[in-house]
C-alpha positions in Angstrom: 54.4 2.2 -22.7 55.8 -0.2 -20.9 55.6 -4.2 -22.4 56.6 -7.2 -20.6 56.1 -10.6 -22.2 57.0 -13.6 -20.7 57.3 -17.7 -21.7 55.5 -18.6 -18.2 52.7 -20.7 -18.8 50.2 -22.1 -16.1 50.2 -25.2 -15.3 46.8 -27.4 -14.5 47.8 -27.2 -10.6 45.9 -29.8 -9.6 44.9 -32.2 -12.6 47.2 -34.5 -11.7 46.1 -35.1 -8.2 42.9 -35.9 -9.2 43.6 -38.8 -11.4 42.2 -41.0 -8.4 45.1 -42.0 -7.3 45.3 -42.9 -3.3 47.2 -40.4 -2.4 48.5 -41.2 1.6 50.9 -40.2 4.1 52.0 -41.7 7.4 54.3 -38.9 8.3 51.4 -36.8 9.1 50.6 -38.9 12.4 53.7 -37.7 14.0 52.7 -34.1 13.2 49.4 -34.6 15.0 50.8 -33.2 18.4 50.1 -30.2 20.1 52.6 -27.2 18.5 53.4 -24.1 19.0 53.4 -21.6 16.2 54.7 -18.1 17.0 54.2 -17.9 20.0 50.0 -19.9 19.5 49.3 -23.0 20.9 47.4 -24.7 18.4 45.7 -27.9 19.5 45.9 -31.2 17.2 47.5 -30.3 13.2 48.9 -27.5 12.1 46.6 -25.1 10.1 49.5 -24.6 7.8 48.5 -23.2 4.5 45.1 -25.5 4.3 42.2 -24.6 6.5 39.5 -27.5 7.5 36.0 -26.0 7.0 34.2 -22.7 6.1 30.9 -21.7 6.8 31.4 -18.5 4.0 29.5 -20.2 1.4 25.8 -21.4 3.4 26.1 -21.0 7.2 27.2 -24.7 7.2 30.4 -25.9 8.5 31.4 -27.8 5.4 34.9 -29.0 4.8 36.4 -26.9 1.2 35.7 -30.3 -0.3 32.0 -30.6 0.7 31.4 -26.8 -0.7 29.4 -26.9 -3.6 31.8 -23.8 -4.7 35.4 -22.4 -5.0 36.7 -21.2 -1.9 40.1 -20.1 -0.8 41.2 -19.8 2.6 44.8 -17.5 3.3 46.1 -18.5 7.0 48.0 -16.6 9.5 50.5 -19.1 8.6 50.8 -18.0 4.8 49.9 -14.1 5.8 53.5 -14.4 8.3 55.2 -16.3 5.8 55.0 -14.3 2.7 54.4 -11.1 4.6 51.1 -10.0 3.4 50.0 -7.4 5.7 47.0 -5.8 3.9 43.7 -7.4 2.1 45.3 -6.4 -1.2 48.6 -8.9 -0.3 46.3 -11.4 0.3 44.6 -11.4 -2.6 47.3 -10.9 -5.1 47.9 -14.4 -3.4 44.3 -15.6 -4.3 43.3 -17.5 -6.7 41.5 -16.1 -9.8 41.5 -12.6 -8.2 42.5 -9.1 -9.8 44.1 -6.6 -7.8 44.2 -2.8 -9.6 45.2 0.2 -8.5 43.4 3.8 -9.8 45.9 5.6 -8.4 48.0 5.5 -4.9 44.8 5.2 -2.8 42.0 3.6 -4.5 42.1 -0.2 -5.2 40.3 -2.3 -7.1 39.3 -6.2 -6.8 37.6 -8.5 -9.4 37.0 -12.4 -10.1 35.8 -13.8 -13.3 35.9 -11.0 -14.7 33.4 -8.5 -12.5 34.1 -6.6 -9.5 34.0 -7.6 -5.7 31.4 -5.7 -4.0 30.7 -8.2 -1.3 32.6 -8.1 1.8 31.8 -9.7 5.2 33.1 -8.8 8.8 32.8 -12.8 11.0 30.4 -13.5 8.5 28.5 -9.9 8.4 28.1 -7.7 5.6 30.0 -4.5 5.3 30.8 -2.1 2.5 33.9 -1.5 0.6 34.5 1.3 -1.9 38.2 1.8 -3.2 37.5 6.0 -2.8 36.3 5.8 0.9 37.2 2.0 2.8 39.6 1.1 5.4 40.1 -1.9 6.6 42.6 -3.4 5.1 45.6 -4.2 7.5 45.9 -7.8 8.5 46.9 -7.3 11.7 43.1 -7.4 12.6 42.3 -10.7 11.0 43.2 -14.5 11.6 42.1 -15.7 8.2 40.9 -14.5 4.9 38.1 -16.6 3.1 37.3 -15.9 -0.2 34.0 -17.3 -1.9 34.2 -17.3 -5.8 30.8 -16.7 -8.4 27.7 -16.2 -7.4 26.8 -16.2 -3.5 23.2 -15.1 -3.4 22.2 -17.1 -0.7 23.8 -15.6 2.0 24.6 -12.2 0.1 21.5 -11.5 -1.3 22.6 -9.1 -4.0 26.4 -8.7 -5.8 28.3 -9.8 -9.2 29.5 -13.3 -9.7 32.8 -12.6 -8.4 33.5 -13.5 -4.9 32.7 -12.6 -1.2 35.0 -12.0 0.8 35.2 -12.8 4.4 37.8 -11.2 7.1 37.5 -13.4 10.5 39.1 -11.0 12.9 41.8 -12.1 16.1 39.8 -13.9 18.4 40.7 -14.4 22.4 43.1 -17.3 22.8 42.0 -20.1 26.5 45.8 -20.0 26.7 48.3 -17.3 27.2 50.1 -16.2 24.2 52.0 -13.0 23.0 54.6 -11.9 20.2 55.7 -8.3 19.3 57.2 -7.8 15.7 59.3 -4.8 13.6 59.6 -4.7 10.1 62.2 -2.7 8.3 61.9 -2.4 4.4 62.4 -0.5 0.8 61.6 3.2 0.8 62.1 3.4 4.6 59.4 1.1 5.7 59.0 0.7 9.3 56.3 -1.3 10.9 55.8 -2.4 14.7 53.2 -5.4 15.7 52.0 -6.5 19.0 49.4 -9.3 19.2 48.8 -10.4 23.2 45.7 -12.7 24.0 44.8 -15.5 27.0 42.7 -15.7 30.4 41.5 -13.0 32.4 40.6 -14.7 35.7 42.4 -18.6 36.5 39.5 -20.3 35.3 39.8 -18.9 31.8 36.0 -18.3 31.5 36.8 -14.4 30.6 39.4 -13.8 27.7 40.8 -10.6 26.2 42.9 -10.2 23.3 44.7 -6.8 22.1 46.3 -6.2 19.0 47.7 -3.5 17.0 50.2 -2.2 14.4 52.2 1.3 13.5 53.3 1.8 9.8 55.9 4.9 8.9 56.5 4.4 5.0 57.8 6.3 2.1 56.9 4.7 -1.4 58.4 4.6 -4.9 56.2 7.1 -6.1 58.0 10.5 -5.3 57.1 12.2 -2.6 54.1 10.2 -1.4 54.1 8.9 2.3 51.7 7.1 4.4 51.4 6.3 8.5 48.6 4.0 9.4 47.8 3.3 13.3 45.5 0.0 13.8 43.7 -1.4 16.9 41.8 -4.5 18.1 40.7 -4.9 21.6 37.7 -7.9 22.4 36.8 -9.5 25.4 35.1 -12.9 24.8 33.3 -14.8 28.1 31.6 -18.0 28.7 28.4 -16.8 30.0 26.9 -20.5 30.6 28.6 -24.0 29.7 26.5 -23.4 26.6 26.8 -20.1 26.0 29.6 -17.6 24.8 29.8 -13.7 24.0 32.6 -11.7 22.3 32.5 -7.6 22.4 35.1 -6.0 20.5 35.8 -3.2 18.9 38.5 -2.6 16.3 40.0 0.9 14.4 42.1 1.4 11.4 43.8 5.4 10.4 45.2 5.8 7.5 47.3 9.1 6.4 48.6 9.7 3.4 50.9 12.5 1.9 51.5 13.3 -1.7 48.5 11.4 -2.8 47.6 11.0 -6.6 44.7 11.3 -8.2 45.3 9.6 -11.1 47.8 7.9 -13.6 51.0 8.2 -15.6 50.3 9.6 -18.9 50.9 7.1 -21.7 51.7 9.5 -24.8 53.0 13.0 -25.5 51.4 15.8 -26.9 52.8 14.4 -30.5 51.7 11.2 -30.1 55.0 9.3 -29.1 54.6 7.1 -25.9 56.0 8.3 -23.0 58.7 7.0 -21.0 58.0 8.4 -17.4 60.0 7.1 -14.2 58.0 5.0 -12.5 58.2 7.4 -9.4 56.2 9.5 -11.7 53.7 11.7 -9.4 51.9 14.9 -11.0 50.6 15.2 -7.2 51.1 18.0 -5.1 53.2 17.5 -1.6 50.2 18.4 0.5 47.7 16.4 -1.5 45.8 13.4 0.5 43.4 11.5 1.5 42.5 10.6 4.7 40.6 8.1 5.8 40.1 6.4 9.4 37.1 3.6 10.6 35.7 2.5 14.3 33.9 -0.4 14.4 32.2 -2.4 17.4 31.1 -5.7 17.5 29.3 -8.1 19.2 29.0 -12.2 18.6 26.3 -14.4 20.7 27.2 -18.4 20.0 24.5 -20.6 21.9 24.4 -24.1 21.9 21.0 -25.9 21.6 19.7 -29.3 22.7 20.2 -32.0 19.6 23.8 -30.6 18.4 21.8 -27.3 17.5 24.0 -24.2 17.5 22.8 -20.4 17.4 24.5 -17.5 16.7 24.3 -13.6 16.6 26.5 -11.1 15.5 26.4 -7.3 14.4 28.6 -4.1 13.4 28.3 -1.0 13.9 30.7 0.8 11.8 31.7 4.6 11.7 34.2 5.7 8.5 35.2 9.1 7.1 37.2 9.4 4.6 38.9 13.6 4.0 40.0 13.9 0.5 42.3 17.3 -0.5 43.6 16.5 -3.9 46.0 18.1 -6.4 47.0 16.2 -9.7 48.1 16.8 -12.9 45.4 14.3 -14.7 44.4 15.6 -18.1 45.8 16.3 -21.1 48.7 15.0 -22.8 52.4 16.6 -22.2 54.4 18.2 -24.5 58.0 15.9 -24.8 60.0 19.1 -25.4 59.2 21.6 -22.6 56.8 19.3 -20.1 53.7 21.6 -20.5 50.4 20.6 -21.3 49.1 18.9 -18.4 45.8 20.4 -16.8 44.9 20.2 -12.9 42.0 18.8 -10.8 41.8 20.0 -7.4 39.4 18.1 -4.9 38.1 19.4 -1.1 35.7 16.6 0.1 34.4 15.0 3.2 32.7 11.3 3.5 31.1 10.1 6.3 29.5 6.7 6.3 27.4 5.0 9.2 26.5 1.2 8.8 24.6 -0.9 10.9 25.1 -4.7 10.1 23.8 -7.9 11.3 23.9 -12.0 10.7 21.9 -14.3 12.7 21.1 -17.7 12.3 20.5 -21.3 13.8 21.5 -25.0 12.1 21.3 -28.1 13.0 20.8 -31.9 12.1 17.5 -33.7 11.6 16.4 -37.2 11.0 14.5 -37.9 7.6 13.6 -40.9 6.5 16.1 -42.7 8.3 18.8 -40.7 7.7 21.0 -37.8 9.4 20.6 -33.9 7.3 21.2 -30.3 8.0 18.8 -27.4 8.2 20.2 -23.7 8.5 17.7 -20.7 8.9 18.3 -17.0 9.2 18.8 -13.4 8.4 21.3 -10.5 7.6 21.5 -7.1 6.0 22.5 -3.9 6.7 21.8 -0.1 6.9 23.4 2.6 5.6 24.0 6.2 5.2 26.6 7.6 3.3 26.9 11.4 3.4 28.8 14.1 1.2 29.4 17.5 2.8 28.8 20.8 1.1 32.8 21.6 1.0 35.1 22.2 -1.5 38.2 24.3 -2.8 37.2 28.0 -2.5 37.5 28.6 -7.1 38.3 32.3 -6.2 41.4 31.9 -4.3 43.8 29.1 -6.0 47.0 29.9 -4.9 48.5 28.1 -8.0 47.9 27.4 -11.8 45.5 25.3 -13.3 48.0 23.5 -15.5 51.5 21.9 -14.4 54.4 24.0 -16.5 57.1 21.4 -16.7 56.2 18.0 -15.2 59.6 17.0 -16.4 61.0 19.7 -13.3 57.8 19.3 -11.0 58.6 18.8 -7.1 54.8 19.2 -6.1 55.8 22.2 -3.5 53.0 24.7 -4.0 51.0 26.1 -1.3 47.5 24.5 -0.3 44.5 25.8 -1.4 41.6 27.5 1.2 38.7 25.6 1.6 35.5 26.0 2.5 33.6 23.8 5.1 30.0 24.1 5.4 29.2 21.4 7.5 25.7 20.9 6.0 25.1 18.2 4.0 25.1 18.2 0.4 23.6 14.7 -0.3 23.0 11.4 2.2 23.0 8.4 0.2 21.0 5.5 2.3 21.1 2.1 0.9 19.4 -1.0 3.0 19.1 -4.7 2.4 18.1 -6.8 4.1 16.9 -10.7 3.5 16.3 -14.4 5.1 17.8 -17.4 3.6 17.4 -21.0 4.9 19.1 -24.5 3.0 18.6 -27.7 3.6 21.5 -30.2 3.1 20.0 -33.6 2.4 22.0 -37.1 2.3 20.4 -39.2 0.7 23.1 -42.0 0.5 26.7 -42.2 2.4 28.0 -40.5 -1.3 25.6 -37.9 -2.2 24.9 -34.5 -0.3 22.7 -31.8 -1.7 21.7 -28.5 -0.3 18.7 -26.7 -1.8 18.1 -22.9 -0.3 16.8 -19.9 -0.9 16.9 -16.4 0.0 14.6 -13.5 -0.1 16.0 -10.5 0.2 14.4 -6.6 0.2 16.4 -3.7 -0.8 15.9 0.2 -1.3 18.1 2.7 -1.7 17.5 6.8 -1.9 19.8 9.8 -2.4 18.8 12.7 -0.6 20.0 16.2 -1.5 20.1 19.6 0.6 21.6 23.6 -0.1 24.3 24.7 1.3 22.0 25.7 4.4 21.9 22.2 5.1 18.1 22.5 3.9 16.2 19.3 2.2 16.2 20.0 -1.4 14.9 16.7 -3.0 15.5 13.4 -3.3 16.8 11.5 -6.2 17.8 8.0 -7.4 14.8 6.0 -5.3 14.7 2.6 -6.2 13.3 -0.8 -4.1 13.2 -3.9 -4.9 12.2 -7.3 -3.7 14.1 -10.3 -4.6 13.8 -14.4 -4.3 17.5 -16.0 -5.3 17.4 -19.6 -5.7 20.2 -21.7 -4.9 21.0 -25.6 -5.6 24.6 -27.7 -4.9 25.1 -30.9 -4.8 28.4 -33.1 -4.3 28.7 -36.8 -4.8 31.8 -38.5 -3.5 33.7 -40.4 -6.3 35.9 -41.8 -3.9 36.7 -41.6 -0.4 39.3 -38.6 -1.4 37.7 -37.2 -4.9 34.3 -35.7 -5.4 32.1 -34.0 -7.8 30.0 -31.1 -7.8 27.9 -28.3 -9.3 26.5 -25.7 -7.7 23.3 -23.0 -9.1 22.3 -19.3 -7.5 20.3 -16.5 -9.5 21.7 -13.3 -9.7 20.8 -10.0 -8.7 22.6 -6.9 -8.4 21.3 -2.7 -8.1 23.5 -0.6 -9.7 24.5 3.1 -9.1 25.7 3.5 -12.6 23.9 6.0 -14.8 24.0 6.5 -18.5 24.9 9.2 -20.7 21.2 10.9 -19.7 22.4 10.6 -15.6 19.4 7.7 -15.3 20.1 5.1 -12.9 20.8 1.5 -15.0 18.6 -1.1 -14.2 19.2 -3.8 -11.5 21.8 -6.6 -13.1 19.8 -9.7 -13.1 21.1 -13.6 -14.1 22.2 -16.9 -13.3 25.5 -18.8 -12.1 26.3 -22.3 -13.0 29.4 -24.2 -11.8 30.6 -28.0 -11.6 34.0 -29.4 -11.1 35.8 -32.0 -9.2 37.3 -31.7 -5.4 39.8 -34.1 -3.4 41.3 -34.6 -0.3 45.0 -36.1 0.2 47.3 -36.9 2.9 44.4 -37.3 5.7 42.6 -33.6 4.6 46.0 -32.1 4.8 45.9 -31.3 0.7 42.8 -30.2 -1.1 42.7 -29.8 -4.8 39.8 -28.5 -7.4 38.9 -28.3 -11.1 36.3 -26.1 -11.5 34.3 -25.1 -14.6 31.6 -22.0 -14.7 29.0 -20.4 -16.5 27.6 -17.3 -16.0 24.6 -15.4 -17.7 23.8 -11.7 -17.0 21.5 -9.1 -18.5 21.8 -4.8 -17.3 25.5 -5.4 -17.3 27.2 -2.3 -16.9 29.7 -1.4 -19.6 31.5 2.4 -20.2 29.5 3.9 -23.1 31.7 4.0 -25.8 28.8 6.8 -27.6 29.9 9.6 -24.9 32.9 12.0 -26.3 35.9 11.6 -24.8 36.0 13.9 -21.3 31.9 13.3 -20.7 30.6 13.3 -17.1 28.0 13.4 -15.3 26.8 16.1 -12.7 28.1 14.3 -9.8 31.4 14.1 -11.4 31.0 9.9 -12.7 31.3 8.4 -15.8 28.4 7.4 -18.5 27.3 3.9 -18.6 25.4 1.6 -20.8 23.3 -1.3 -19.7 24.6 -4.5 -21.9 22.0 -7.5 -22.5 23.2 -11.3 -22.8 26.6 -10.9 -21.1 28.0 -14.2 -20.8 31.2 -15.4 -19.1 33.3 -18.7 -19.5 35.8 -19.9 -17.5 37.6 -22.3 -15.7 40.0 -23.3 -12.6 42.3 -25.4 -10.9 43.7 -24.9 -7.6 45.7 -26.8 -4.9 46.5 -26.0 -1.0 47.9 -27.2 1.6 50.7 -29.6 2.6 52.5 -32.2 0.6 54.5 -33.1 3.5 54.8 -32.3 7.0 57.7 -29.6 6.0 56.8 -28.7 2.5 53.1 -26.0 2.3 52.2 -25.5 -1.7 49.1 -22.9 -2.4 48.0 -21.9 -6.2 46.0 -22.0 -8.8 44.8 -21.2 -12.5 41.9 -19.0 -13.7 40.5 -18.8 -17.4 37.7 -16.6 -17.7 36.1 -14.8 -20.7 33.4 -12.4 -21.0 31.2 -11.3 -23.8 27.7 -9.6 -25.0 25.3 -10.9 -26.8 27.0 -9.6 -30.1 30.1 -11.9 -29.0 32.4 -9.6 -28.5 34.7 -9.3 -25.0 34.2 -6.9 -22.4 36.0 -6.7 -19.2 39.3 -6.5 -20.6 41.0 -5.1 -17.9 40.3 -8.6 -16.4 43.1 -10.7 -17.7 41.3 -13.6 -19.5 44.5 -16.0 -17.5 46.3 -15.6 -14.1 48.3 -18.4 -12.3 49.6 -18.1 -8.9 51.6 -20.7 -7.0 53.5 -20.6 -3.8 55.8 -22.7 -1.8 57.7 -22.7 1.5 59.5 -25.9 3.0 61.0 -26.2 6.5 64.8 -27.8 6.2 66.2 -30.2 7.9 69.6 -31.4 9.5 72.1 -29.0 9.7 70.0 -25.9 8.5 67.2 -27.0 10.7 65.4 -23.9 11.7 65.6 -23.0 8.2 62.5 -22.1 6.0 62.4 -21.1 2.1 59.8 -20.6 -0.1 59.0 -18.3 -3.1 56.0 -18.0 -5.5 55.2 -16.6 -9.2 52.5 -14.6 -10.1 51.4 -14.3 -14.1 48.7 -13.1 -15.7 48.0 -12.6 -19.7 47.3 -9.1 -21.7 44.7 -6.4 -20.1 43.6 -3.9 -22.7 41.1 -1.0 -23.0 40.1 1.9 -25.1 41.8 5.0 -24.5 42.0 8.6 -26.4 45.7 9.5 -27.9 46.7 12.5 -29.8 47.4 11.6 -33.3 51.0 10.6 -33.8 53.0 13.3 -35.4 50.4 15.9 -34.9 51.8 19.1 -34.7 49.2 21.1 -33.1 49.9 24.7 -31.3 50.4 24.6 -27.6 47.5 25.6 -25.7 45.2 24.2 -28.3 43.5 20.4 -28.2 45.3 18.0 -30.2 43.3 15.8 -32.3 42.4 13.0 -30.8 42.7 8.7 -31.9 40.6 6.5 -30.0 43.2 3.0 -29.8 43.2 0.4 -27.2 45.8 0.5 -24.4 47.4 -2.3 -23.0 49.8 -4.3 -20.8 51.3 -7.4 -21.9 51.1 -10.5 -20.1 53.8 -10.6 -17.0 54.9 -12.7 -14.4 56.4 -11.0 -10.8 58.5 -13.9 -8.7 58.7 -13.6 -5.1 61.1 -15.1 -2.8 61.2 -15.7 1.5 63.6 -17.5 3.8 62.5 -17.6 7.5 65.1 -18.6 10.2 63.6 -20.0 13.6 66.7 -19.4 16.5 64.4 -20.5 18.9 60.9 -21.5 19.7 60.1 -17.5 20.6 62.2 -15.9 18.0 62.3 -15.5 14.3 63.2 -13.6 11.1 61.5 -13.6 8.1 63.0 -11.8 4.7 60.8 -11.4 1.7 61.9 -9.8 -1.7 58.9 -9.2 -4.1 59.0 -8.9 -7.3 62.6 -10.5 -7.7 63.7 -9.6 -11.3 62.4 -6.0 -10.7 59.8 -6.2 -13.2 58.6 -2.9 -15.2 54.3 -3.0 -15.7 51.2 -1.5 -15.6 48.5 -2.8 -13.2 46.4 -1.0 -14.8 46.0 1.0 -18.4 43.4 3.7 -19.6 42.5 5.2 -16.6 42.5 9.2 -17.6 44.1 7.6 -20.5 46.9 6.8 -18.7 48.5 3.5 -16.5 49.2 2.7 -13.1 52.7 1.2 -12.3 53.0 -1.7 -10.2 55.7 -1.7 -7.2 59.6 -2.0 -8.0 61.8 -4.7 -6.8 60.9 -4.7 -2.4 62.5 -5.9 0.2 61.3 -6.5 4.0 63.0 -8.1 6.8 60.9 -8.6 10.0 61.7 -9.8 13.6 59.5 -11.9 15.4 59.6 -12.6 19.5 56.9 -14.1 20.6 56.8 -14.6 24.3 
């Protein structure tokens, strides 16, 4: 197994900025001129790497600093620079946020410790599972916000992780355009075309298109991928008050030589392995694709008294075709290669969701004074259905075990299938909930918001015969729900403030134990406080953050099952955990120090534990520290911009079944087994750009990730095995913009 230690230790990012120190700069007043950035007009600052306000959190537009909670915002600007081009880039590039792979297809995001269930589309809900989703090219997106712990009031149910909002490409009132190729390791190609402006003269009606092609080949043997992405949205100015964008957007992914799993960790024997990481115990035609159309609709009306309204909703089509080969079980034998048993998989998944946000705010006068109301509602429907398909058992036109994965090439035929097209279960899941806050000023220093949100959720799994006949209907469970929330921020300063923030918890579950029941909902509380600043006129923000966070129902992997249990539908036992509590802490800084010089990073502690104090979540690394940097020379190498970033995070561990070193059981028998825990030391990838401007239209960017060709696991003990992270890549891309 691999180990990787490293002397890197993270730094408190932004401590020292907070000291109180008046932190100014007058070179910033020259850069207050309207600039062009690839090929954008952008009116007033440059976004750079530090965006100006969210309304992620509560439907306000606060400023990061006037968030009563930790929020980070990834730009185009830092998406171009360090060529993050799916949602897992960006949020390897996030603060406090895990990214894990299961295999080549399914990925995994966490914060504090728990997963991240909640994503958002403009501000509306959507799904994301790591077996079926697609949406993860950037190409489709202008920023990425990311809102971390507990954010019940506009959310309604999930973990105290994050939510994580994707604000798609918006229509430009100017013309712009810019076409891009990439070229990188494993014969990467990518094309990008982005073109947006005016319709008619006037510039009332605007359209924008956008769109990528991908052709790539991967470090894992004989595993390929092409996606196609597509934006098109139309946005008018109905009234001088009123404004409507239509769009629709679509994302195909298709993969060859998919696994299904991870690299075994020991041999038969019990010796650790010492596979390539180009390991893949796939076959050549396994896959999983996977494609999703969505349409979308925003109304933004202005109201009398600097009242705004707005409306928005999805409506978003997915399926996802899995036909799976992989070597997944059992442990190989280090002489001849044997030993590895097969899973073959024919599935279809087809999801519908229905999705809507809509609210007004506003500003009132109290008691002499100025405050903010927001009022509204959001949820979604929707219906996930599993076809009665599958592998036709009776005619496998290979073995059920791999003979040598020392010699395997994955080139055996494909298996016949059979396709019903009935139904063999419709999962329907629908929440939906209105929240209103109320920010109150009560002096020049102090802002609080106070909100609530009630929220009503049900969920059902409906399952039919092969005939596509009703059969029953299991798993029913509703649920209504009031989550409190509280912040407050009181400004120290005129550039530091303080803050905490409260929101109850409250989270269904599809986990079942060991006796296939349905866990209880996850019910709890989230506390944070910290401080937050602003430097150089708002063009730096900085945050210390401590959290809390109490939960009861927490799901855990029952450690009582033997090792191989699952359930009917193919999942794995759970237990429900009471008293879960988690610790942490962060710092964080973005944004620019100078006019030429963009910094982004941060530090995240977090530890969890039950109520008999010991940790869970340990494939959450209890420390990870990010921090990235470009700078735009000057003089002679004017034109010129470098930057570069490192990425650590501390030991991941887990419990995983080996055979018992220097067992010397017979082939074909099981070996005895030794339940140990499985890890990854801690490791730290550097990344480097360099970006050279020949003109105001044209550009090349180079990035080289993980620099020193670092050797690691992102994750361990899945099917007892790991998951390696990417070699040593390289990408050069070419940007016109016109």
């Amino acid at each position: 197994m691999s180990s990787s230690r490293s002397t890197f230790r993270p730094a408190a990012l932004a401590v020292v900025l907070l000291s109180g120190t008046a932190l100014t700069s007058p070179a910033f007043a020259d850069d207050a001129a309207d600039a062009t950035v690839e090929g954008v007009v952008v009116t007033g600052v440059k976004e750079g790497y530090a965006a100006k306000t969210t309304e992620s959190a509560a439907k306000l537009p606060l400023s990061l600093r006037e968030t009563p909670q930790s929020v980070t915002v990834i730009t185009r600007e830092r998406m171009d620079d360090f060529g993050l081009v799916t949602i897992a880039n960006v949020l390897e590039q996030t603060t406090g946020i895990t990214v894990q792979e299961n295999d080549s297809n399914r990925v995994n995001f966490s914060s504090r410790g728990f997963s991240i269930s909640n994503f958002q589309l403009d501000g509306v809900p959507t799904a994301y599972s790591s077996g079926n989703s697609v949406m993860g090219d950037t190409v489709l997106y202008d920023r990425v916000e990311v809102v971390r712990g507990a954010t019940g009031l506009v959310t309604g149910s999930g973990d105290p992780s994050a939510t994580v909002n994707l604000l798609r490409k918006a229509p430009t009132r100017e013309f712009a355009g810019s076409v891009s190729a990439l070229v990188g390791s494993w014969n990467r190609g990518r094309i990008e075309a982005d073109v947006s402006g005016p319709i008619f003269a006037d510039g009332r009606v605007r359209a924008r298109v956008s769109g990528a092609f991908e052709d790539r080949e991967s470090y894992i043997d004989f595993y390929e991928e092409k996606k196609k992405i597509g934006l098109a949205v139309i946005e008018a100015d109905v009234t001088e008050t009123t404004l409507v964008r239509v769009g629709v957007d679509y994302t195909e992914v298709t993969p060859k030589g998919t696994t299904w799993g991870t690299t075994p960790l020991y041999f038969r024997d019990g010796s650790a392995t010492s596979f390539d990481r180009s390991y893949n115990a796939a076959a050549r035609w396994s896959t999983w694709d996977r494609n999703s159309t969505n349409l979308y609709a925003v109304l933004e009306q202005e109201l009398p008294g600097d009242w705004k309204f707005r409306a928005a909703v999805n409506k978003r089509d997915s399926e996802s075709t899995a036909k799976l080969y992989y070597g997944f079980g059992g442990y190989p034998d280090p002489n001849n290669g044997s030993g590895l048993t097969v899973a073959d998989y024919f599935n279809v998944y087809e999801q519908e969701e229905t999705a809507f946000d809509v609210y007004a705010s506003g500003p009132f006068q109290l008691f002499g004074r100025k405050h903010e109301l927001v009022i509204g509602a959001n949820g979604y429907d929707r219906d996930g259905t599993t076809l009665n398909d599958a592998v036709d058992a009776s005619k496998r036109p290979y073995a059920m075990t791999i003979p040598n994965i020392f010699t395997w090439d994955g080139r055996i035929p494909e298996p016949v299938v059979l396709r019903y097209g009935t139904p063999a279960s419709i999962d329907h899941i629908k929440e939906t909930g209105i929240y209103g806050a109320l920010r109150f000023n009560p002096t020049d220093r102090l802002k609080v918001i106070v909100g609530a949100r009630s929220s009503q959720y049900e969920t059902k799994s409906d399952r039919y015969n092969l005939a596509g006949a009703y059969v029953r209907t299991a798993n029913a469970y509703s649920e209504d729900k009031v989550t409190p929330y509280f912040g407050a921020i009181f400004d120290i300063t005129s550039q530091i403030s303080a803050y905490v923030s409260y929101s109850d918890l409250f989270k269904p579950q599809a986990n079942k134990d060991k006796n296939n029941e349905q866990l209880a909902p996850v019910i709890g509380a989230n506390y944070e406080g910290g401080l937050k600043a602003e430097f150089f006129d708002g063009q730096l923000y900085a945050a210390v953050v401590g959290f809390y966070v109490q939960q009861d129902n927490l799901a855990e992997v029952d450690p009582t099952v033997p090792d191989g249990f699952i359930l009917p539908d193919g999942g794995t036992a759970y237990r429900a955990v009471t008293g879960a509590e988690t610790r942490g802490f962060e710092a964080e800084i973005t944004g620019q120090l100078t006019p030429r010089w963009r910094v982004a990073g941060g530090y995240t502690y977090a530890y969890t534990e039950n109520a008999a104090k010991v940790r869970i979540n340990t494939l959450n690394p209890r420390n990870i520290a990010r921090i990235y940097t470009s700078y735009d020379l000057s003089g002679p190498l004017e034109g010129l911009t470098i930057g570069g970033g490192l990425n650590w995070q501390s030991e991941i561990f887990t419990a995983a079944s080996i055979p018992v070193p220097g067992n010397t059981s017979a082939p074909g028998t099981n070996p005895p087994l030794l339940r140990v825990n499985v890890s990854q030391d801690s490791y730290v990838l550097a990344n480097l750009m360099a970006r050279y401007r020949f003109n105001e239209k044209l550009s090349a960017t180079l990035n080289v990730d993980n620099l020193f060709d670092e050797t690691y696991y992102r994750r361990v003990g899945f099917y007892n095995g790991g998951y390696y992270g990417e070699p040593r890549k390289v990408t050069l891309t070419l940007r016109a913009a016109f």
